[in-house]
C-alpha positions in Angstrom: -102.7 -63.0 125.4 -103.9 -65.5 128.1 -103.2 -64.4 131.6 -100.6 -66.8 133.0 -102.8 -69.0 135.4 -102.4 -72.4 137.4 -104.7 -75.3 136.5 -104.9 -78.0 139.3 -105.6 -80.5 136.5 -104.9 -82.9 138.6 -108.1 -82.5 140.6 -110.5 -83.2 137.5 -108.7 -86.9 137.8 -110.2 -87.2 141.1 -112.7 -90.1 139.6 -110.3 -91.9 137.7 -110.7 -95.5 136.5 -107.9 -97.1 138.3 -108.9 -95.5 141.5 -105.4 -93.9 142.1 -105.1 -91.0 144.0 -104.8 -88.3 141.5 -102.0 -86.3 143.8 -99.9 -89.6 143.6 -97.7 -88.6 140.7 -99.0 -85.1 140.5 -95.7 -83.2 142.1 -94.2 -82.1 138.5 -95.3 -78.7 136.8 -95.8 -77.7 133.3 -96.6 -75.3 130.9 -98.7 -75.0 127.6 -98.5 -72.5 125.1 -101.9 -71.5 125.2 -101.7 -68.9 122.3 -100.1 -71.5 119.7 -102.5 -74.2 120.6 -105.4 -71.8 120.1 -104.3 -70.9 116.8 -103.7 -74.6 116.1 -107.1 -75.6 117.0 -109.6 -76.4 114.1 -112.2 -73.8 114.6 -109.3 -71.2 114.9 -109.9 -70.6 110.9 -113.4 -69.9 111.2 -112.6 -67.3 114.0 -110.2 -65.6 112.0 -113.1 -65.3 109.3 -115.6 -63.9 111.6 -112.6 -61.2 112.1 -112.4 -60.3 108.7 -115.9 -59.7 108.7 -116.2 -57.6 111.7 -113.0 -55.5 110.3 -115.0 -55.2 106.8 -118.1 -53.7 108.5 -115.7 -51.5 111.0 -114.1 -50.7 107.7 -117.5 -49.9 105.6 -119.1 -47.9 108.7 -115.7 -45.6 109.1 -115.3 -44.6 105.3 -119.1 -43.6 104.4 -119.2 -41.3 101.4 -119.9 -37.6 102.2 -122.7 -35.7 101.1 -121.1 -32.9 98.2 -123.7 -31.3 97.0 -126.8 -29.0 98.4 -129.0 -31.9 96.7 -126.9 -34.9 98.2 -127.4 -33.3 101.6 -131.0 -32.9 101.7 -131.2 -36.3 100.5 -129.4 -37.3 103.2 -131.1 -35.4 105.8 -134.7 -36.8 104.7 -133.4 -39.9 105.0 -132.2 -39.9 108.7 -135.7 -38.4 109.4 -137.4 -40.7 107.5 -135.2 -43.8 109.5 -135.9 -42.2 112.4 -139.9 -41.8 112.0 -139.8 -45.6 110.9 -137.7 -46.5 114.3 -140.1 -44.4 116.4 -143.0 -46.6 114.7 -141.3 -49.8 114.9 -140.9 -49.2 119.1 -144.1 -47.5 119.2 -145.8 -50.4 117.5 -144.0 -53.2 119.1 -145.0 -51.5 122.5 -148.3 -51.5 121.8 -148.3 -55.2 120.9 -146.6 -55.8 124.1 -149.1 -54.0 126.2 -151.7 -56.0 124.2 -150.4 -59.3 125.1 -149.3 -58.4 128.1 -152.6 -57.1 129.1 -154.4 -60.4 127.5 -152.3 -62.7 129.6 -153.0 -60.9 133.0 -156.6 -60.5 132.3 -156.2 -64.4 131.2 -154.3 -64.7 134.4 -156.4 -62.8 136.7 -159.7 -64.6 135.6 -157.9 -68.1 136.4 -156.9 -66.2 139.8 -160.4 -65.1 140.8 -161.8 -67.9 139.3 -159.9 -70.1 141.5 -159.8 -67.6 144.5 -163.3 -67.1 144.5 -163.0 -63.2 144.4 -165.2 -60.9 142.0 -162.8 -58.8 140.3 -159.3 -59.5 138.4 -156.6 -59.3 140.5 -154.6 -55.8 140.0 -156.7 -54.4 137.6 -157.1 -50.9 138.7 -152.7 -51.1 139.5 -152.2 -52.5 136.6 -153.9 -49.2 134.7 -152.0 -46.7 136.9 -148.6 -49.2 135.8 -149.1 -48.6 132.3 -149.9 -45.1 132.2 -146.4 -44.6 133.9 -144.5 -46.7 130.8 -146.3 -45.0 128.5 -145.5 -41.5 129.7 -142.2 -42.5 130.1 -142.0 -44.2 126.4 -143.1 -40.8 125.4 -141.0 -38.8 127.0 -138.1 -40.7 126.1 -138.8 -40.6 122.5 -139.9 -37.2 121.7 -135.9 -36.6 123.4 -134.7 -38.8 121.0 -136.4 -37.1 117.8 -134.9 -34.2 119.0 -131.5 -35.6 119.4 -131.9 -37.1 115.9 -132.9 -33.9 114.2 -130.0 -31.9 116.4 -127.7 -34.4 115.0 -128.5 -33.9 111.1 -128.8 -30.1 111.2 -125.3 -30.0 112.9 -123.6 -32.5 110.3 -125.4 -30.3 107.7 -123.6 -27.4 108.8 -120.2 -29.3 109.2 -120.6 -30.9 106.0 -121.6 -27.1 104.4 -118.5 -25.4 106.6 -115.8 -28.4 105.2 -117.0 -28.1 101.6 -116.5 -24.2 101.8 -112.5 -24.8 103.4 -112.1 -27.2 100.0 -113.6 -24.6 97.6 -111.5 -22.0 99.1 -108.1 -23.9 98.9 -109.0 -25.0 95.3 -110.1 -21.1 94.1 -106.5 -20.1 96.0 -104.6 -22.3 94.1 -106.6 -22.3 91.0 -105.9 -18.5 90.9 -101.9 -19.1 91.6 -101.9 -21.3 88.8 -103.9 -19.0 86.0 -101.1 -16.3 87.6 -98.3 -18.5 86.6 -99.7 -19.4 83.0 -100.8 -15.5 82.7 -96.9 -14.5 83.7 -95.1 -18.1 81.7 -97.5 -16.1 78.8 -95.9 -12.6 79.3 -92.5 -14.1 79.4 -92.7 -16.1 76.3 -93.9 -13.0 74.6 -90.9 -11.0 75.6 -88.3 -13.6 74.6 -90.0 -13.5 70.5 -91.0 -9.6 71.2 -87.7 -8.9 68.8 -87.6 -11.5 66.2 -91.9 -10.6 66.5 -91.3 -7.3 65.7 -88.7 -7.6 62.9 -90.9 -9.8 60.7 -93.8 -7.5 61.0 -91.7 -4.8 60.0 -90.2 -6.7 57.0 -93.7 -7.7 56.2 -94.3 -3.6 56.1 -92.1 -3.2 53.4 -94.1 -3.2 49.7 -91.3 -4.1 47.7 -90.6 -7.2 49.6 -90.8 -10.4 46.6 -93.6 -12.6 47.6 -91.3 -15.3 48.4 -90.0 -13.5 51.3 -93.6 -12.4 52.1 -94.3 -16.5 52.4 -91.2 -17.1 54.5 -91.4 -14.0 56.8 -95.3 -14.9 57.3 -94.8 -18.5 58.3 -91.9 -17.7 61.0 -94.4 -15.8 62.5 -97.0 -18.3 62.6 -94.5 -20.7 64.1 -93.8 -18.1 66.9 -97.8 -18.2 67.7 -97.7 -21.5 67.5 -95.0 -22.4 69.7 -95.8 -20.2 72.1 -99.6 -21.4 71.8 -98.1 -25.0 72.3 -96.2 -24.4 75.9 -98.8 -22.7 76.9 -101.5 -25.2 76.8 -99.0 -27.7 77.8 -98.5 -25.3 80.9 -102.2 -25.4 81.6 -102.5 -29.0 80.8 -100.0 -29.7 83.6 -101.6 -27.3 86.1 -105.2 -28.8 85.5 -103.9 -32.0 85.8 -102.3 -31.0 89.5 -105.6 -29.1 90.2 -107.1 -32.0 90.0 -105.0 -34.4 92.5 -104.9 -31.3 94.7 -108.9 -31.3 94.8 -109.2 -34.8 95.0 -106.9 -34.7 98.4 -108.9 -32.1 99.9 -111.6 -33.9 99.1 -110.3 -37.1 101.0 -109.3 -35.6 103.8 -112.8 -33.6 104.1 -114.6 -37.2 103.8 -112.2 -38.0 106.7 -113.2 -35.0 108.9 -116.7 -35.8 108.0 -117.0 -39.0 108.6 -115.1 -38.7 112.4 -117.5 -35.4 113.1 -120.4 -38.5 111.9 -119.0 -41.2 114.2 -118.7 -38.5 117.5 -121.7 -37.4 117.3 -123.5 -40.4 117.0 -121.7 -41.3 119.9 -122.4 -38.3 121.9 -126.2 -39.1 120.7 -126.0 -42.5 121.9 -124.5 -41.1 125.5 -127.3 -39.0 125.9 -129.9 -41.6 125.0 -128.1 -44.4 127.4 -128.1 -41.4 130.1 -131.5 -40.5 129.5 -132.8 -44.1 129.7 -131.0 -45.0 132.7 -132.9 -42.0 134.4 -136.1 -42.5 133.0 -136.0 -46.2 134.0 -134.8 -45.0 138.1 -137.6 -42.7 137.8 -140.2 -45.3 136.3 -139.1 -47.5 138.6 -139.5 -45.5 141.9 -142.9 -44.7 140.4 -144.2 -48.3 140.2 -142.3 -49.8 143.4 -145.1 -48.7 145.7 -147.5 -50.3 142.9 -145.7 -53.3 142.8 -145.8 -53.8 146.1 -149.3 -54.1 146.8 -149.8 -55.8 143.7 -147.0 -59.0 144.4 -148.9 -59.2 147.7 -152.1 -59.7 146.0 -150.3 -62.5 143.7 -148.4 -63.9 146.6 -152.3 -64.7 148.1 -153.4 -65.7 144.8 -150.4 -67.6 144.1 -150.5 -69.4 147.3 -154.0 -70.8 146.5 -153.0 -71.6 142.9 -149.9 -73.9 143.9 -152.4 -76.3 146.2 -154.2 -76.9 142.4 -151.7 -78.6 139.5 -154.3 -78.2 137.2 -155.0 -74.6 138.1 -151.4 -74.5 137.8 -150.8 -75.9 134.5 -153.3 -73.7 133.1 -151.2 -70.8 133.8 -148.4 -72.1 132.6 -150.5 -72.5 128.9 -151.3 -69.4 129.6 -148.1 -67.7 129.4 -146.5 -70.1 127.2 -149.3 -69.5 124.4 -149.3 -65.6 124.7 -144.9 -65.5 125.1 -145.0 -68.1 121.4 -147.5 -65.8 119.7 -145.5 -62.4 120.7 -142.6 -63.7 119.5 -143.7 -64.9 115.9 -145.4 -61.0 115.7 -142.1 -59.6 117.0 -140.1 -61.5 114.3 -142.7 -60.2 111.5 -142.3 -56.4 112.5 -139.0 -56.8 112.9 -138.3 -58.2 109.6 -141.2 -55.5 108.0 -138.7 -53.0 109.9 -135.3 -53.6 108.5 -137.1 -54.3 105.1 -137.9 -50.5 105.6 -134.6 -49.5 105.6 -133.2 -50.8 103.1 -135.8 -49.6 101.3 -135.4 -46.0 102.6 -131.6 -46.3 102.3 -132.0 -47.1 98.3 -135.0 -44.4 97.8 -132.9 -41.8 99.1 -129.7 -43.0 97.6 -131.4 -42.7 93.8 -132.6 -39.2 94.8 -129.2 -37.8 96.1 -126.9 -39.5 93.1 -125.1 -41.3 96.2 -125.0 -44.6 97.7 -125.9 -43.8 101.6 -125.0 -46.5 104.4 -127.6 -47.6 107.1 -125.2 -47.7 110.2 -127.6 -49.3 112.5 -127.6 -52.3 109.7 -123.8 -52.5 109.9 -123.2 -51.8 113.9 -125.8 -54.8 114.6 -124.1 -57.0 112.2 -120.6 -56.2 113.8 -122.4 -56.7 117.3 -124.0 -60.0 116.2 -120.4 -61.3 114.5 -118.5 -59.9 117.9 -121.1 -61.8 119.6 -120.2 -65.3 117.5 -116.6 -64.8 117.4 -116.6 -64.7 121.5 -118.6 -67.4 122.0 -116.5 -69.4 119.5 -113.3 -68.6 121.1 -114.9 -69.4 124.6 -115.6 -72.8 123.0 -112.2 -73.1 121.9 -110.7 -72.1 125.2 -113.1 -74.3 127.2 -112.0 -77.7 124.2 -108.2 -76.8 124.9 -108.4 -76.9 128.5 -110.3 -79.9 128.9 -107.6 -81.4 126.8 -104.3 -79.6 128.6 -106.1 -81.7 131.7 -105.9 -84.8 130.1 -102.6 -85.0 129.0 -101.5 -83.6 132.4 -103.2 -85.9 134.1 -101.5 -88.2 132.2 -98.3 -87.1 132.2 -98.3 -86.8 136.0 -97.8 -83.2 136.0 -99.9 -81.5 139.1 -99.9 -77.7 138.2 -99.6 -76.6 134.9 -98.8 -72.7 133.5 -100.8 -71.2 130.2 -98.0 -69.5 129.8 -94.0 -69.9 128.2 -92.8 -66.7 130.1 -92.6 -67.6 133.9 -92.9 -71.3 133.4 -89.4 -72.0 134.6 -87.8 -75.5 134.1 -91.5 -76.5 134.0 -92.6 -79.3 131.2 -93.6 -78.7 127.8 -96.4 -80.1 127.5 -97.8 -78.1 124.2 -96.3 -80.7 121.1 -98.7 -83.9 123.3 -101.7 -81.2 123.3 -101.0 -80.0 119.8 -101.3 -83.6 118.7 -104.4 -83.7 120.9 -105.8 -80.9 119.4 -105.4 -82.2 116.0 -107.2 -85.4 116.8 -110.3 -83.5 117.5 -113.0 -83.9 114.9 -113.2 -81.8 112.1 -116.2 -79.1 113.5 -119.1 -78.3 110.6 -118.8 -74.8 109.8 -121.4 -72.5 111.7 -123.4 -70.3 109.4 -122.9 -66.4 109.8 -124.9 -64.0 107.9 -123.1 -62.1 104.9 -121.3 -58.6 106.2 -123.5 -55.7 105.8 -126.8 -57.2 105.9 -128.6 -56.7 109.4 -128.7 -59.0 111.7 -132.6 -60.0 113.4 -132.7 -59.6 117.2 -133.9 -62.2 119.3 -137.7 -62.0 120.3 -138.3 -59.5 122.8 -139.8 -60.9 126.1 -143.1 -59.0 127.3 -141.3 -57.5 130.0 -138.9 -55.8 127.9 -138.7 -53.5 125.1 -136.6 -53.1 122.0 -133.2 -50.9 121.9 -133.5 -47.8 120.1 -132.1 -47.3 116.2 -130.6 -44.8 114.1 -128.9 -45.0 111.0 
């Protein structure tokens, strides 16, 4: 819920067309129902949508199907190495384009700079060499931990997955074995109760002189014992398989359960250490290049200084970076799309080889991200529509401080039914396209200066 807060709505009236003085009948409070008149607001239905969607992928990245077999697991396995191996590319590759244009604007840069500076060489040429060699050691370093991580990660899940499959296949022989035992004894019991009337007609069937009418009779009473007792007894088993069954498939839920939780901690765990890692890595790089930095800003600052007394030196550079940022972007957008295109395609080869369908979870937590992402900024809007509208009908109602809030409002004004029927007055919004849940959602080009999160599936 809204925090209960006071809007001085009064001031926003401060430029009002009859020039009254917006404190002048401002000496009433009120209060709004913020919560009601959010949910009454027109765009309220597409937030509740972009819920639904967000829930769906929560809902498809939680409940992943489990690896069963030997085969299913080694599928799976290849798979995260294979994802992993195209994420390492993708940041390796988008790296090296960034160095490339990065490099081609500061040599682009530097020429302009010496050019218009008079000097012989680019400026921070030999600093900008020793600045690269520390971001690639560092890009190295930090992904030969995260391969690591990654493989970790699949040979402990292989284990779990092995170890919860074995609990299941234990339970199931246990009671399997109970059951056969109770068939086995129902069997033994059912044989005592005819052992008698059994053993008479055999005997009477003994006797020579018997006519061959009694033979017939005597022979088909004891076919109907075998045949009864034949019946219950598959009608035993019948039951017990059918039990078997629902107890396996339980077992087998729950295991998916255990699985899938053991999945989601240690991706978690993974993506701890990574953040961790990164966060040191980037102190590190970053005390490495400060003393480089410094002498290089200074030699900008001088070239810099003579560049702003030239607008058309000036505007050059601005081309300059403008030209190299546009063409960076429209690569970045190809790989990434090349990327994700990847995959998909990964997911699906390895989902034909292991029988299974397996789930990229990168896809669905960017998705979820990118929905989060909408559904906040479209409840900001929301908030930002209803206040502008609570100040409004304050201002004209006279009312000088007004509550977002029933409880504490006291014998304050309601002033929600008047901003209800605001509310409703408000044009009819065109609906803002989303992407369909579960397909992955393309990140925003990456500047030169920065470089592209990390991925797993």
């Amino acid at each position: 819920r809204l925090a209960a807060i006071a809007l001085l709505v009064t001031a926003l009236g401060a430029c009002s067309k009859n020039g009254v003085s917006p404190f002048a009948h401002g000496n009433a409070a009120g209060y709004v129902d913020m919560d009601k008149v959010v949910q009454a607001h027109p765009l309220h239905v597409e937030l509740d949508q972009l819920q639904a969607q967000i829930t769906l992928l929560n809902g498809q990245a939680q409940n992943a199907p489990v690896p069963q077999t030997d085969e299913q697991r080694a599928a799976q396995a290849q798979m995260e190495e294979q994802l992993a191996a195209a994420d390492q590319q993708f940041q390796m590759q988008m790296y090296q384009r960034r160095a490339y244009y990065g490099q081609r604007e500061a040599a682009a840069i530097a020429k302009l700079q010496a050019s218009s500076s008079g000097a012989s060489a680019p400026i921070g040429q030999a600093l900008s060499a020793q600045a690269q060699k520390v971001q690639q050691d560092a890009i190295k370093t930090l992904t030969d931990f995260q391969k690591q991580l990654f493989a970790a990660d699949a040979q402990h899940l292989q284990q779990v997955a092995r170890q919860i499959q074995q609990e299941v296949m234990l339970k199931v022989g246990a009671r399997r074995a109970q059951l056969e035992k109770q068939e086995t004894d129902y069997q033994i019991e059912l044989a005592k109760q005819s052992q008698s009337q059994r053993l008479n007609l055999k005997t009477k069937l003994e006797d020579l002189n018997l006519s061959q009418e009694d033979r017939q009779q005597a022979e088909s009473q004891l076919a109907n014992i075998e045949t009864r007792e034949e019946a219950l007894i598959n009608q035993l088993k019948a039951k017990d398989n059918a039990d078997l069954t629902a107890y396996e498939n339980s077992l087998q839920k729950d295991a998916a359960a255990r699985y899938n939780a053991e999945r989601v901690a240690s991706m978690q765990a993974t993506s701890d250490k990574l953040k961790a890692r990164q966060q040191d890595m980037n102190k590190q790089v970053q005390g490495q290049l400060s003393g480089l930095g410094s002498q290089y800003q200074q030699q900008v600052a001088n070239a810099n200084a003579q560049l702003e007394k030239d607008p058309k030196t000036r505007a050059e550079l601005e081309k300059i970076r403008a030209e190299n940022q546009a063409q960076y972007s429209a690569e970045f957008q190809r790989a990434l799309s090349a990327y994700q295109q990847t995959r998909k395609a990964l997911v699906a080869k390895y989902s034909a080889i292991g029988h299974m369908q397996f789930l990229d979870d990168v896809a669905l937590q960017n998705e979820a991200q990118s929905l989060t992402d909408q559904r906040r900024d479209l409840y900001t809007k929301i908030v930002d529509q209803v206040q502008t509208q609570v100040s409004d009908v304050a201002r004209q109602r006279g009312i000088g401080i007004v509550f977002t809030a029933v409880r504490g409002a006291g014998s304050a004004v309601d002033l929600t039914p008047q901003v209800l029927k605001a509310i409703a007055a408000l044009p009819n919004p065109a609906p803002s396209a989303s992407p369909p849940a579960g397909s992955p959602s393309p990140a925003a080009p990456t500047p030169l200066s920065n470089a592209p999160s990390g991925s797993r599936s």
